[in-house]
MARTI-47552 format. One record per residue (C-alpha): residue number from 1; residue in one letter; x, y, z. Coordinates in nm, 2 decimals. Layout:
# MARTI-47552
   seq   type       xx       yy       zz
   NUM      a        X        Y        Z
...
This chain:
# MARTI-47552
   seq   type       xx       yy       zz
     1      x     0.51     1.03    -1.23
     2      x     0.71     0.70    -1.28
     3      x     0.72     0.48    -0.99
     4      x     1.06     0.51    -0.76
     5      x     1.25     0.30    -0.55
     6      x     1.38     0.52    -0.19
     7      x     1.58     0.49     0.11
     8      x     1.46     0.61     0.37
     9      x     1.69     0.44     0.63
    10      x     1.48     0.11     0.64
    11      x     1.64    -0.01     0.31
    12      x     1.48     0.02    -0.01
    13      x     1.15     0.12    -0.04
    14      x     0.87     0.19    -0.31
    15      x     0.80     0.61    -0.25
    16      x     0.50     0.68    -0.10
    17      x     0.42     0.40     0.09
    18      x     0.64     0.17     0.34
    19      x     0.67    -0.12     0.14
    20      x     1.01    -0.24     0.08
    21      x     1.17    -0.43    -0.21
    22      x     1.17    -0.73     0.07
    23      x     0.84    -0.75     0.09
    24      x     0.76    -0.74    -0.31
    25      x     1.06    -1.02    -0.31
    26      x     0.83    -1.24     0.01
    27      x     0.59    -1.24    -0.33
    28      x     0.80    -1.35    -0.59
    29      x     0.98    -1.60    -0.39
    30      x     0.63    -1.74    -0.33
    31      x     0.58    -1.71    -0.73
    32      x     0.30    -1.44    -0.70
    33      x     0.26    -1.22    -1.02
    34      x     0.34    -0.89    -1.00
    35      x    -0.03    -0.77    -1.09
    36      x    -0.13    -0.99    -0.80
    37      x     0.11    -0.85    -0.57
    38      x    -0.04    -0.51    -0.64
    39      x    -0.37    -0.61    -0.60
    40      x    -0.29    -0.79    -0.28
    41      x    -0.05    -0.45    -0.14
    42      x    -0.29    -0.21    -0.29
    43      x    -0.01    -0.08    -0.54
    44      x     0.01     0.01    -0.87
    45      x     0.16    -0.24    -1.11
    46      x     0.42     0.02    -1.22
    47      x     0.51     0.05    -0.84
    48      x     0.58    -0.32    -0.78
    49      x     0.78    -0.36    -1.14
    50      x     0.99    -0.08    -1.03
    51      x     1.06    -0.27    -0.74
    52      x     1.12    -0.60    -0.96
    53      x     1.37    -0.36    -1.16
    54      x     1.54    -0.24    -0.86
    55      x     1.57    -0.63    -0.73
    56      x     1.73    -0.74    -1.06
    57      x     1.92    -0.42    -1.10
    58      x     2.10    -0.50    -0.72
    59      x     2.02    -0.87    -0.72
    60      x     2.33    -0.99    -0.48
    61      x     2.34    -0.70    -0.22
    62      x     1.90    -0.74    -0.23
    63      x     1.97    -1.11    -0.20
    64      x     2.24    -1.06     0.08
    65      x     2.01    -0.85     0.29
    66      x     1.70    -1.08     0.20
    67      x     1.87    -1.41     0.35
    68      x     1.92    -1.20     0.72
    69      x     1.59    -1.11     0.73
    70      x     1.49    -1.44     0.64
    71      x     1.75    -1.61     0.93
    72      x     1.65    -1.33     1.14
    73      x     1.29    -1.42     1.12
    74      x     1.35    -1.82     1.11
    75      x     1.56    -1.77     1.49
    76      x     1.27    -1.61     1.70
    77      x     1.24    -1.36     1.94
    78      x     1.57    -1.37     2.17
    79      x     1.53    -1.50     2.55
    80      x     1.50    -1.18     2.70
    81      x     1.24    -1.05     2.43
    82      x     1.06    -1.40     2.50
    83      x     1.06    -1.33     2.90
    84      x     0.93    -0.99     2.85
    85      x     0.68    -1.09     2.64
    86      x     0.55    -1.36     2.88
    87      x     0.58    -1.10     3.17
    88      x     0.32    -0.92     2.95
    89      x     0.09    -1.15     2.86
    90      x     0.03    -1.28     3.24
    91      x    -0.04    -0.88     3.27
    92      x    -0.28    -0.88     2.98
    93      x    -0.43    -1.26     3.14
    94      x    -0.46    -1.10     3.46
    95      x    -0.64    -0.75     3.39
    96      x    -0.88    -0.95     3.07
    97      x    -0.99    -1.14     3.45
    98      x    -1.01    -0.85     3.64
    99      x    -1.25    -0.68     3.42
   100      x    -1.43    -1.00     3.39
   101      x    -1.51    -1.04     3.74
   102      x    -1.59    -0.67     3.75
   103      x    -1.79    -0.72     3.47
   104      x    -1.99    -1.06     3.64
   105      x    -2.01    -0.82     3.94
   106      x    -2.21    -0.56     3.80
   107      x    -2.44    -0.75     3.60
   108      x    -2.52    -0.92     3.94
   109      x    -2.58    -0.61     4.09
   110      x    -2.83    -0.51     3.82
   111      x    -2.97    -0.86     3.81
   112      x    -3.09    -0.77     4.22
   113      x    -3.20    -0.39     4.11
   114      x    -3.44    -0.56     3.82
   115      x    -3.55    -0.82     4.12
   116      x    -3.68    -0.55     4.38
   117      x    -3.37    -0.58     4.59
């Protein structure tokens, strides 16, 4: 069966996987060949030339939505992403110590057993 370019609401996609025509087009941008892109996405060539096809085939609305990703991706995380994401990393910091401290307890615990205490 011939290799075939979907939409399954996240924009063009090869069928089968979750690989979109963006990512094959991260590759080419970066001048990857499309055997290497296979390799490197565990594809089938056919499967990334069908995406090439489809790029060429809809190169300015493909382009279009390629440069918002790429400004999308350039202008971060927005402030109140970046404040919930610190909020959760001091929770991650704080339980990682918490089980640390847990951790030094109990092995001082087993320490005295091994003593006799």
């Amino acid at each position: 069966m011939p290799a075939e370019i979907i939409d399954r609401g996240r924009g063009p996609e090869i069928a089968g996987t979750r690989i979109t025509v963006y990512h094959i087009l991260d590759y080419l941008q970066d001048g990857w060949h499309h055997t290497a892109i296979a390799a490197q996405l565990r594809l089938c060539t056919d499967e990334v030339l069908a995406a090439m096809r489809y790029i060429e085939e809809h190169r300015d609305e493909v382009m279009s939505v390629y440069q918002q990703i790429v400004e999308r991706a350039a202008a971060g995380n927005p402030p109140e992403i970046q404040a919930r994401l610190k909020r959760s990393r001091a929770k991650l910091r704080d339980a990682l110590k918490r089980i640390q401290e847990q951790k030094g307890e109990e092995e001082q615990k087993s320490a005295g057993i091994a003593r006799g205490r």
